[in-house]
N, C-alpha and C positions, 0 to 999 in steps of 0.2 A: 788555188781558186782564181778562176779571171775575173779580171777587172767589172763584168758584167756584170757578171753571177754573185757578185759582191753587194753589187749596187740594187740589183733586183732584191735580195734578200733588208738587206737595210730601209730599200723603203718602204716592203712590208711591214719592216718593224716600225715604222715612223708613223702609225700612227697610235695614237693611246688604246684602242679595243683591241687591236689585233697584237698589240706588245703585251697587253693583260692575258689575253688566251694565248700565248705563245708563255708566258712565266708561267702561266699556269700550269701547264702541258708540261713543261720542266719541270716544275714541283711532283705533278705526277706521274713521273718513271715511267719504265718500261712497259707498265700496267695500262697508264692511258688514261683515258676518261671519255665515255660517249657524250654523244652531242647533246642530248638534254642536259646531261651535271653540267657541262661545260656554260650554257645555256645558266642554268641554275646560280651557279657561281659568280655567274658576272654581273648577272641581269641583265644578257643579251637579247634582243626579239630574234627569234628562228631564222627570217630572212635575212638582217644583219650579222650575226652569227653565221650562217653559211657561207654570207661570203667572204668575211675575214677568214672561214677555212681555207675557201678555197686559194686564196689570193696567200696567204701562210703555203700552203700545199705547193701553190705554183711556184713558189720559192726556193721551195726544194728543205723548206723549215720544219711540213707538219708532213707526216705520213700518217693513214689510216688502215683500218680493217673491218672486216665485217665479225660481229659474233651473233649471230641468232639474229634477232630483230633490229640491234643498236649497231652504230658505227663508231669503232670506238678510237678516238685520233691521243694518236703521240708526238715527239719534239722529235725531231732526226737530228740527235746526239753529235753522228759524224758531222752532217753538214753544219752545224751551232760551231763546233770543233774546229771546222775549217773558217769559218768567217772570223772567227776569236783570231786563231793564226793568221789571218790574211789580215788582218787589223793590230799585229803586233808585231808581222811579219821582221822590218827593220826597225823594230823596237828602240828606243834610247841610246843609236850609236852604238849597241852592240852590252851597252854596261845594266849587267845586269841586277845592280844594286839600286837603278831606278823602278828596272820593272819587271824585277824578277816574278811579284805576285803573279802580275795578268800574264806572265808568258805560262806560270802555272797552273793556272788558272784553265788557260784555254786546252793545256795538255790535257787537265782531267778531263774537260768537257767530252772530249773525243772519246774518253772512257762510259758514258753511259750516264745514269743515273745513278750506275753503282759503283762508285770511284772506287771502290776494293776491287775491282776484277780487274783493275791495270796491272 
């Protein structure tokens, strides 16, 4: 990941709504959540909400989809995946008795929502 594309996602996440619907959107897997639950959950107002999507989205954090009437957004796995890695990149000098967890951590991340399918 570039140094850019690091920073644009971090400061998406830097603010407390948009890090709340972005855990959120993690919690809910591959499945997702349309924008009312997501709305619901937080107790976002609509217009506030849409644009912590969009600003998540432009990060390359949230992808969405259309089903029927709802739009329903998810965590992009890989790119969470890549920012973990690019954030442990040269981890602890190499020893990984400091930080083995987070380098693990961010391996599964890259696996989905469903750390069994690595």
């Amino acid at each position: 990941m570039e140094h850019k594309t690091a920073v644009t996602a971090l400061s998406a996440l830097g603010h407390a709504g948009r890090l709340e619907v972005f855990r959120l959107l993690v919690k809910a897997g591959v499945e997702g959540m349309a924008a009312g639950e997501i709305a619901r959950a937080t107790g976002s107002l609509p217009n506030t909400l849409s644009a912590n999507l969009n600003i998540l989205s432009g990060a390359g954090l949230v992808q969405s989809r259309r089903e029927g009437r709802s739009i329903i957004y998810t965590a992009d796995y890989a790119r969470m995946g890549q920012l973990l890695a690019f954030l442990v990149e040269d981890c602890c000098a190499g020893k990984p008795e400091i930080c083995g967890v987070v380098t693990e951590i961010a391996a599964r991340s890259a696996c989905g929502a469903d750390a069994g399918s690595c």
